[in-house]
N, C-alpha and C positions, 0 to 999 in steps of 0.2 A: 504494500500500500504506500503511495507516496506523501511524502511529508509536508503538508501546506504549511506547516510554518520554516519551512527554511529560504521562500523568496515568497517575496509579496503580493499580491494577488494582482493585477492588472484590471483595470477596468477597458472594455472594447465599445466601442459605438460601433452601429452598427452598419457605418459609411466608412467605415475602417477599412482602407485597401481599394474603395471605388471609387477608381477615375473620374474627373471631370470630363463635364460633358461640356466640349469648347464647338464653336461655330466660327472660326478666326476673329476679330474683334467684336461680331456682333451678337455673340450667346456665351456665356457662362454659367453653369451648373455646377457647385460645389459642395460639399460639407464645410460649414462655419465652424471655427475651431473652438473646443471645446470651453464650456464654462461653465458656471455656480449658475443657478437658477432657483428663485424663489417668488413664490407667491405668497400676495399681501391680501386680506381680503381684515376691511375696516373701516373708519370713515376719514373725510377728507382731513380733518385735522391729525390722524394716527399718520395718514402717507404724510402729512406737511412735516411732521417730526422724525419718521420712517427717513422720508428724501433727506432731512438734514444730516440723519447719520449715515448714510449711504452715498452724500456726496453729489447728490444730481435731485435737482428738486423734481419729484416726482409730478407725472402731467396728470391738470384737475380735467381737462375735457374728456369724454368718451372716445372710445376711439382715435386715441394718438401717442405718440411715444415721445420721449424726452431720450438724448443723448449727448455725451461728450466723446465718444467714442473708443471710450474702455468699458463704462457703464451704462446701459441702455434699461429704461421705465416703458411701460406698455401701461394705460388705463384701459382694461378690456369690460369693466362693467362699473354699475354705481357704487360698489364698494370692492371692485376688487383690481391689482395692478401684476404682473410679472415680470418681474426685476433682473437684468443679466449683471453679470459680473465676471471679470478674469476666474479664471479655474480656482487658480492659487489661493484668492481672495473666499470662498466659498463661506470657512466659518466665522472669519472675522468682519466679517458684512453681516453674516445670521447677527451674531454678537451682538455687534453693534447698534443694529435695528431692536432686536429686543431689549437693551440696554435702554433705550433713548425713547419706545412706545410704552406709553404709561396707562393707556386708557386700551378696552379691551380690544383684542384682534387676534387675528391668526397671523402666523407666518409658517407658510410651509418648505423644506428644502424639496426643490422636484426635479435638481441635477441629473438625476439619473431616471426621470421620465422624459425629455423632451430631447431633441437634438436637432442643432438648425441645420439652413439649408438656402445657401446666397444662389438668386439668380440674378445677370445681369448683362447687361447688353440692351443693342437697337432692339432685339425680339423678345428680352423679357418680358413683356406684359401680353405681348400673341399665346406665346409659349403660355403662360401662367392662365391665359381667358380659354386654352381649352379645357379647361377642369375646376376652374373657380365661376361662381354666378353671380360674382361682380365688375361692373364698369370700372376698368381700371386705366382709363383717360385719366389724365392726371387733374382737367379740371371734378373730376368725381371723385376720386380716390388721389390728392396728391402726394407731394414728399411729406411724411412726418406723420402720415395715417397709418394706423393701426386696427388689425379687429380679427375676431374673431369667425372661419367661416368654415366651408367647408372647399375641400379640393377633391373632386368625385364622390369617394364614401370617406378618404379622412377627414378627423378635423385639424384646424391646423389655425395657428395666430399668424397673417400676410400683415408684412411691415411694410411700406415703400418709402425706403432710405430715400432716394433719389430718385430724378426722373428716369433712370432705368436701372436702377438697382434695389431688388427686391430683397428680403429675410424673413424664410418661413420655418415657424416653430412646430415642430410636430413629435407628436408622442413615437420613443422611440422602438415600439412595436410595428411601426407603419412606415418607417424612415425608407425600408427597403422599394417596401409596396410607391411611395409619393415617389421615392430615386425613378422609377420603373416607369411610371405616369409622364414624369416628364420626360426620360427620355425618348417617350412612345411619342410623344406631344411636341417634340422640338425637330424629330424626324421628317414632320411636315416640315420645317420650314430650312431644314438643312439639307438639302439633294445636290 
């Protein structure tokens, strides 16, 4: 029987080892590298104390995200946010937020349920409108929107960083399944 305690257990995602899916400048499909992941669910003055110890004032509107581009805030509902953070960072961010929230909430660690996933390019938003049922024109959906939807049968949190650079959060049971969707989905538009 082999001995698990003489090296340390490795954690895998499950975009470990799959290639990007490139289109010369105009398509990228990649795994977003890995990080801390926590969900806030409380009211807006828990996130206003939350974002002060986390460093990034957390967004009051529905549907948008806040970033400095190490830590990234998602408002996905009326009391609830999911927060990124560097990997490394994972418990001294938990810490700290609970440290600094005094009134009741939840935080959850959900690092090891979700794992993202950058698209980007002129055909991101083609790419991404065959499996999502949202208008993702940028006057509809612009930079800095956030939410929650679905992409065929996952669900998934669709950020639009920029006018063509997307970050989609998906449970990491599904990560293979959405890899798969889009490569089927960008195949239109790469021949």
């Amino acid at each position: 029987m082999a001995d698990l305690r003489a090296a340390p257990l490795l954690r895998r995602d499950p975009l470990d080892g799959v290639p990007a899916i490139t289109a010369r400048s105009r398509l990228a499909i990649e795994a977003a590298p890995r990080g801390a992941r926590l969900v806030l669910r409380g009211s807006e003055s828990a996130a206003i104390a939350a974002g002060q110890a986390f460093g990034l004032a957390l967004p009051l509107a529905i549907n948008t995200a806040a970033t400095d581009d190490v830590r990234t805030a998602f408002r996905l509902g009326p009391d609830e946010w999911l927060l990124l953070a560097p990997q490394d960072q994972e418990k001294q961010v938990y810490d700290a937020i609970e440290a600094a929230v005094a009134e009741p909430h939840s935080l959850v660690d959900a690092s090891h349920r979700n794992v993202g996933i950058l698209v980007s390019g002129s055909l991101a938003a083609d790419v991404l409108a065959n499996g999502v049922m949202l208008d993702l024109d940028p006057a509809a959906f612009p930079p800095g929107m956030a939410t929650r939807t679905l992409y065929v049968k996952a669900e998934i949190v669709l950020w639009r960083k920029g006018a063509q650079d997307f970050h989609i959060e998906v449970w990491r049971s599904f990560a293979a399944y959405m890899h798969g969707l889009l490569e089927e989905a960008a195949r239109e538009y790469v021949k």
